[in-house]
MMTF fields as JSON, N, C-alpha, C and O atoms, coordinates in Angstrom:
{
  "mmtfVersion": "1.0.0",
  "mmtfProducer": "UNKNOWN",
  "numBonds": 335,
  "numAtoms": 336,
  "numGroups": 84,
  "numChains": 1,
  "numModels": 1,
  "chainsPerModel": [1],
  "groupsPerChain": [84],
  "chainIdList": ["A"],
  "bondAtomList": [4, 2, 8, 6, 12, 10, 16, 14, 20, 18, 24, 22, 28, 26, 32, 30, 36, 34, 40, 38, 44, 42, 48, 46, 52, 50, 56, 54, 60, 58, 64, 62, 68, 66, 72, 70, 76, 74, 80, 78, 84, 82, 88, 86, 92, 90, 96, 94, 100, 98, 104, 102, 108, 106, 112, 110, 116, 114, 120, 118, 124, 122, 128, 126, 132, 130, 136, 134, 140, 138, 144, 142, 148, 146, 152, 150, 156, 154, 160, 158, 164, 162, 168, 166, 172, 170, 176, 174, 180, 178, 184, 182, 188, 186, 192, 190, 196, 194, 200, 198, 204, 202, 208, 206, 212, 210, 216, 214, 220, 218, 224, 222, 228, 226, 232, 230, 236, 234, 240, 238, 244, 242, 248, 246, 252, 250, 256, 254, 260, 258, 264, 262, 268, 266, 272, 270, 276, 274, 280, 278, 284, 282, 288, 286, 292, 290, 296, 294, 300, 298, 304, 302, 308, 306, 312, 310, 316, 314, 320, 318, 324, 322, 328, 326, 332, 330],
  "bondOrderList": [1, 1, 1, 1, 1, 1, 1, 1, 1, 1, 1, 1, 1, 1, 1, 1, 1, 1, 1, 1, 1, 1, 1, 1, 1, 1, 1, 1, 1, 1, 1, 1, 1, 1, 1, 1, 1, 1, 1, 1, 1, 1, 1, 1, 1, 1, 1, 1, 1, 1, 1, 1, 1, 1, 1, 1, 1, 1, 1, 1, 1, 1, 1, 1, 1, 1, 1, 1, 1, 1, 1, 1, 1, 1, 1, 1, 1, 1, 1, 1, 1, 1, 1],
  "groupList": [{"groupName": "UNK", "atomNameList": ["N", "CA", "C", "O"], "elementList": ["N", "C", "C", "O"], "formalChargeList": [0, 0, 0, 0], "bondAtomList": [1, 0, 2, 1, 3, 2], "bondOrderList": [1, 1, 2], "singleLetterCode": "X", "chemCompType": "L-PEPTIDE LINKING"}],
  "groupTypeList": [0, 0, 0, 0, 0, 0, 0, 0, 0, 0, 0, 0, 0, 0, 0, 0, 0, 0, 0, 0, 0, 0, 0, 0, 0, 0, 0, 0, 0, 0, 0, 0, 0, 0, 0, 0, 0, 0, 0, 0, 0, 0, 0, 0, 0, 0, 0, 0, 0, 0, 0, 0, 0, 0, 0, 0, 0, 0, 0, 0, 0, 0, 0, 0, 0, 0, 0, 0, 0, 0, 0, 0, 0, 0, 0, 0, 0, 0, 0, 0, 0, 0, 0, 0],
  "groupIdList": [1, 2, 3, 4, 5, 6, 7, 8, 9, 10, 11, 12, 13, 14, 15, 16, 17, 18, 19, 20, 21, 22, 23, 24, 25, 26, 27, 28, 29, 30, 31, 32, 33, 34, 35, 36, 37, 38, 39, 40, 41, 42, 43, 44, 45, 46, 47, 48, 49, 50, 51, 52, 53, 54, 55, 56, 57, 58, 59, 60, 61, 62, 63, 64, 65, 66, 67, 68, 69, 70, 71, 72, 73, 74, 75, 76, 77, 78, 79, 80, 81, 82, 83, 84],
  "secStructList": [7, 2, 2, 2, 2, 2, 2, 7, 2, 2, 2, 2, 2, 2, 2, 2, 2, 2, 2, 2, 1, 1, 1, 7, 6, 6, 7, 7, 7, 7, 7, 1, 6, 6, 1, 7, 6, 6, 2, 2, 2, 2, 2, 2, 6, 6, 6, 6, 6, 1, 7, 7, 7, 2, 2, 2, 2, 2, 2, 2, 6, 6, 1, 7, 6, 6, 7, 6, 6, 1, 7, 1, 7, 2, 2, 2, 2, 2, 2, 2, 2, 2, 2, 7],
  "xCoordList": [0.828, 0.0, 0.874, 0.391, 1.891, 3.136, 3.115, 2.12, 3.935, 3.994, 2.756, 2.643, 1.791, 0.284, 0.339, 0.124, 0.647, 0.399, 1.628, 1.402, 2.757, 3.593, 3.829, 4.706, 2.74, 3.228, 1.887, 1.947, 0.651, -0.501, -1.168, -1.977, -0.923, -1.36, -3.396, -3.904, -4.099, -4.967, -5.494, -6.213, -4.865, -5.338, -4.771, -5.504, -3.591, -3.261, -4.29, -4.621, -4.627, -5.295, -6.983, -7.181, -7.583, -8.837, -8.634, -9.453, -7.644, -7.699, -7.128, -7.851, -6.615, -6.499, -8.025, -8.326, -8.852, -9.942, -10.977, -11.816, -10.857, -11.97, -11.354, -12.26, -9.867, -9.713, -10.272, -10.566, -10.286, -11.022, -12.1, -12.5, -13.147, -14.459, -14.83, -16.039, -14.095, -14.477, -14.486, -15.016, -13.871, -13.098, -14.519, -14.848, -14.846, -15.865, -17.109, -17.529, -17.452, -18.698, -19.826, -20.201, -20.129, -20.866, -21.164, -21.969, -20.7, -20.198, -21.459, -21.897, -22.027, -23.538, -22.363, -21.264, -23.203, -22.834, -24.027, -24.885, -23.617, -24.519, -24.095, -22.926, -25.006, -24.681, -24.939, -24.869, -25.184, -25.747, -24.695, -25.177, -23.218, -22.718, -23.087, -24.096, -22.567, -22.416, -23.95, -24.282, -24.72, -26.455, -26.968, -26.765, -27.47, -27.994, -29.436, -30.104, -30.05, -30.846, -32.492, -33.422, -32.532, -33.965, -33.66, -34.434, -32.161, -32.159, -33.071, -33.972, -31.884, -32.16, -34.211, -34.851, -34.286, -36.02, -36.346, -37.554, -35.918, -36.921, -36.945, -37.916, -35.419, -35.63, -36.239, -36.836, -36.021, -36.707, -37.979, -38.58, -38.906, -40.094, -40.559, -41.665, -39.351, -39.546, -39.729, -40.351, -38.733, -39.086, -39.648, -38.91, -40.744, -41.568, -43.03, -43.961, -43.005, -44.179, -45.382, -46.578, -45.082, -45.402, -44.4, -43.337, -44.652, -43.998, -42.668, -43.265, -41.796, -41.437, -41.117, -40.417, -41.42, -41.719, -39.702, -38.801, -39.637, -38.477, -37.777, -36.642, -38.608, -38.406, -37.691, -36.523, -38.56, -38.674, -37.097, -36.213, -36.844, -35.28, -34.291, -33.451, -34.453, -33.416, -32.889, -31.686, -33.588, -33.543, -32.707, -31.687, -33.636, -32.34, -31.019, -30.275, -30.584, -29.386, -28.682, -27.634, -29.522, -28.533, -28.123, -27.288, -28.647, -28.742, -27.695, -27.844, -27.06, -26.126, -26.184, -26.931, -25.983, -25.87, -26.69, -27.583, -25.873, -25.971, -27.512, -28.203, -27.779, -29.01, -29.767, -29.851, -30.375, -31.601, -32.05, -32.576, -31.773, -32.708, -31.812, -32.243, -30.21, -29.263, -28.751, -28.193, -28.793, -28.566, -26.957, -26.655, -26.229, -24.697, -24.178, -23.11, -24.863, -24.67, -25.555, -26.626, -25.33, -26.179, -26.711, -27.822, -26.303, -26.635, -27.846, -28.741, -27.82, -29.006, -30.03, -31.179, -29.867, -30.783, -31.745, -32.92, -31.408, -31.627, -32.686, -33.893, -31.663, -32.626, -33.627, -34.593, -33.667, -34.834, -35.513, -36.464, -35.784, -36.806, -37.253, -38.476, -36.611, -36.919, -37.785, -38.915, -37.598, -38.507, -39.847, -40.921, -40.076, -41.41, -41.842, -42.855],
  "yCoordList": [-1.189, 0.0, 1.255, 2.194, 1.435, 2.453, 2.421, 2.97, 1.899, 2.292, 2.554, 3.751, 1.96, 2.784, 4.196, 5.242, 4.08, 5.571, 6.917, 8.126, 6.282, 7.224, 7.445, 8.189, 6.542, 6.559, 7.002, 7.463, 6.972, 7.55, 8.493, 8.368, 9.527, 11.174, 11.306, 12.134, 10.304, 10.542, 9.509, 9.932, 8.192, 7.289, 8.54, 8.826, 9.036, 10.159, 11.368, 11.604, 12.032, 12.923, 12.288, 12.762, 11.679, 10.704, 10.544, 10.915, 10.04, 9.15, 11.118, 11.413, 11.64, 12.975, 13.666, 14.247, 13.674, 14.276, 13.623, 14.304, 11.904, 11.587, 11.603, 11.403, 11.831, 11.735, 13.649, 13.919, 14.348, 15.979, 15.95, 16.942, 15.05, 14.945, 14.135, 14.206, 13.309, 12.962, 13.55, 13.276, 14.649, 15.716, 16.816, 17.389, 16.903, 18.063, 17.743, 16.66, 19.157, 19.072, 18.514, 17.354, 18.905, 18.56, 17.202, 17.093, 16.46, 14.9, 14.062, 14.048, 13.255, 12.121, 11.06, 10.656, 10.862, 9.769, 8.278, 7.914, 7.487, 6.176, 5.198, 4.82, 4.635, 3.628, 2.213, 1.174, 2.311, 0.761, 0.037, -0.981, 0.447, -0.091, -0.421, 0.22, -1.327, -1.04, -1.543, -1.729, -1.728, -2.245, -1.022, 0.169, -1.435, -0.005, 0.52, -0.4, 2.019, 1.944, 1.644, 2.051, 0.723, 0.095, -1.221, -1.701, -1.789, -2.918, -3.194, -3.857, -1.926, -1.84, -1.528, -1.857, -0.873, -0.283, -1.603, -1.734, -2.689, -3.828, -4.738, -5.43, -4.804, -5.489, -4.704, -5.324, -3.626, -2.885, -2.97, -3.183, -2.742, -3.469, -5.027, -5.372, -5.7, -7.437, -7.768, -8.573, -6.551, -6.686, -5.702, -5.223, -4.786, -3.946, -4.152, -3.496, -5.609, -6.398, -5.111, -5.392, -4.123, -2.827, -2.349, -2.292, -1.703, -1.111, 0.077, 1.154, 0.228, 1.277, 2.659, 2.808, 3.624, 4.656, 5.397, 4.985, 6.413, 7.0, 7.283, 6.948, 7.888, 8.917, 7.642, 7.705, 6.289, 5.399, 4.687, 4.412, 4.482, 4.071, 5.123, 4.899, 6.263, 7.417, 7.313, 7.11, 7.419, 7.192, 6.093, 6.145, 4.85, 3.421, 3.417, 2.502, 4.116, 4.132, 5.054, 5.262, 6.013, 7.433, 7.535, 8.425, 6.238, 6.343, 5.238, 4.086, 5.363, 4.718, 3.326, 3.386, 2.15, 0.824, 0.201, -0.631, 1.071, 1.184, 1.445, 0.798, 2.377, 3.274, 3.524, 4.738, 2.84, 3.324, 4.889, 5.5, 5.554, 6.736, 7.948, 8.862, 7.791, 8.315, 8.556, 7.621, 9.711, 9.834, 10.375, 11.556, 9.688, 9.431, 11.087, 11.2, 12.175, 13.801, 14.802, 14.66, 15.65, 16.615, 16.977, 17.504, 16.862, 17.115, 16.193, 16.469, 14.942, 13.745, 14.473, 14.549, 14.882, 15.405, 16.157, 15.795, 17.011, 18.612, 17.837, 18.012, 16.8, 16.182, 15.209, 15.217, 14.186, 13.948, 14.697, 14.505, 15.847, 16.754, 17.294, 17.433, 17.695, 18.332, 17.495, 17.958, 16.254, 15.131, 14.809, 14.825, 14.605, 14.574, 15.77, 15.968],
  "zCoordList": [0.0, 0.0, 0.0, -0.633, 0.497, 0.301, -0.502, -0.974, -1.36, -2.738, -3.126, -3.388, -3.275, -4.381, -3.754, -4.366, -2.489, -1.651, -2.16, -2.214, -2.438, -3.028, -4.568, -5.006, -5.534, -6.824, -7.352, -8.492, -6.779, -7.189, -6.744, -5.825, -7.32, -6.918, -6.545, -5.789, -7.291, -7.397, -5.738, -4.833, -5.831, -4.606, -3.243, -2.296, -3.406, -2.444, -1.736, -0.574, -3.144, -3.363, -2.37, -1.252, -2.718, -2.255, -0.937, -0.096, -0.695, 0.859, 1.655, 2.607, 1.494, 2.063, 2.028, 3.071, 1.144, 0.935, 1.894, 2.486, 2.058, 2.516, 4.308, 5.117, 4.951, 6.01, 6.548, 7.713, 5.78, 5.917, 6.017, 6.625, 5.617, 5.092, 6.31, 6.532, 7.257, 8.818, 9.568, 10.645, 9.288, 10.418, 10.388, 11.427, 9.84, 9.282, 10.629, 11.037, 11.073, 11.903, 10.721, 10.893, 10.091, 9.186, 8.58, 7.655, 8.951, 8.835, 9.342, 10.492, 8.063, 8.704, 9.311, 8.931, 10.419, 11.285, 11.04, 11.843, 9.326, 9.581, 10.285, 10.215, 11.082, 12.16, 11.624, 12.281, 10.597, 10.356, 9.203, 8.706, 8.668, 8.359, 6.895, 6.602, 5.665, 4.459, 4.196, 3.025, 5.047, 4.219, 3.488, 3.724, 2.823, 1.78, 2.514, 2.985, 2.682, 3.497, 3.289, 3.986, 1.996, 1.665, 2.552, 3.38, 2.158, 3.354, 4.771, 5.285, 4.989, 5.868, 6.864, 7.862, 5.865, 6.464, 5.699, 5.896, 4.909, 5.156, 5.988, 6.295, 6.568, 7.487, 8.971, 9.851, 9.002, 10.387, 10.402, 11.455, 8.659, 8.496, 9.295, 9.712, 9.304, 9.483, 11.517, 12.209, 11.786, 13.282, 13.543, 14.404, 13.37, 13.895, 13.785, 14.253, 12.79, 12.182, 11.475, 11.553, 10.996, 10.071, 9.588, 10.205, 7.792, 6.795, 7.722, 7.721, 8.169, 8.299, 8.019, 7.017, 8.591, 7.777, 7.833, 8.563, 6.893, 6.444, 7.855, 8.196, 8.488, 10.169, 10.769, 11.153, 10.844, 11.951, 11.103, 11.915, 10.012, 9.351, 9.846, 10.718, 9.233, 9.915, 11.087, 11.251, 11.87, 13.333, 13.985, 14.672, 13.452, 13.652, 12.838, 13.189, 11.951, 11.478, 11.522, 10.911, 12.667, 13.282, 14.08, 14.239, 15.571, 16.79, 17.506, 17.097, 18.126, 18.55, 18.772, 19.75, 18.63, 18.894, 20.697, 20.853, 21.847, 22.999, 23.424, 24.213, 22.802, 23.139, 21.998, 21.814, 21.122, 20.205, 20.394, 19.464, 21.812, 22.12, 21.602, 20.898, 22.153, 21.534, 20.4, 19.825, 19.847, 18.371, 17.652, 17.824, 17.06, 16.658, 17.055, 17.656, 16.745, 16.47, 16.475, 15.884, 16.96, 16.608, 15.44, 15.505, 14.56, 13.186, 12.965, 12.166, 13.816, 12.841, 13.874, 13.439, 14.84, 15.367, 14.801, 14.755, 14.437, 13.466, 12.534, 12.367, 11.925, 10.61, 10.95, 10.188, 12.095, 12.649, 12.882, 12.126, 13.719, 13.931, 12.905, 12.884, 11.931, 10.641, 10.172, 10.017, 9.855, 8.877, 10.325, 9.724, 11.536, 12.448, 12.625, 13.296]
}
């Protein structure tokens, strides 16, 4: 990986851009890992035994592992309240 890291300006360029792009207040915090988020709201559909709605997905893939009630940032906050 050194070498790709010192001979390719563009893999350089990327991995610098996306370690700035964590750093950022502005930064979504998804909690649910590489499932895509229709996956995901079908399976949240499967244990809530009803369709899940957008709010009720957001929420489970914003909110911390520990605590369902707890939400990853302030920011998902903002945007939960915004969408109820």
């Amino acid at each position: 990986m050194y070498i790709h890291w010192e001979t390719d300006e563009g893999f350089r360029h990327q991995c610098l851009t996306n370690r700035a792009n964590r750093t950022l207040a502005r930064s979504s915090k998804y909690t649910d890992g590489s499932a895509t988020i229709m996956k995901t709201k079908a399976r949240l559909s499967k244990s809530l035994d009803h369709n899940a709605t957008l709010a009720e997905t957001f929420k489970y893939t914003h909110t911390l592992k520990e605590s369902k009630e707890r939400f990853a940032n302030q920011r998902s906050v903002d945007h939960y309240e915004s969408y109820t």
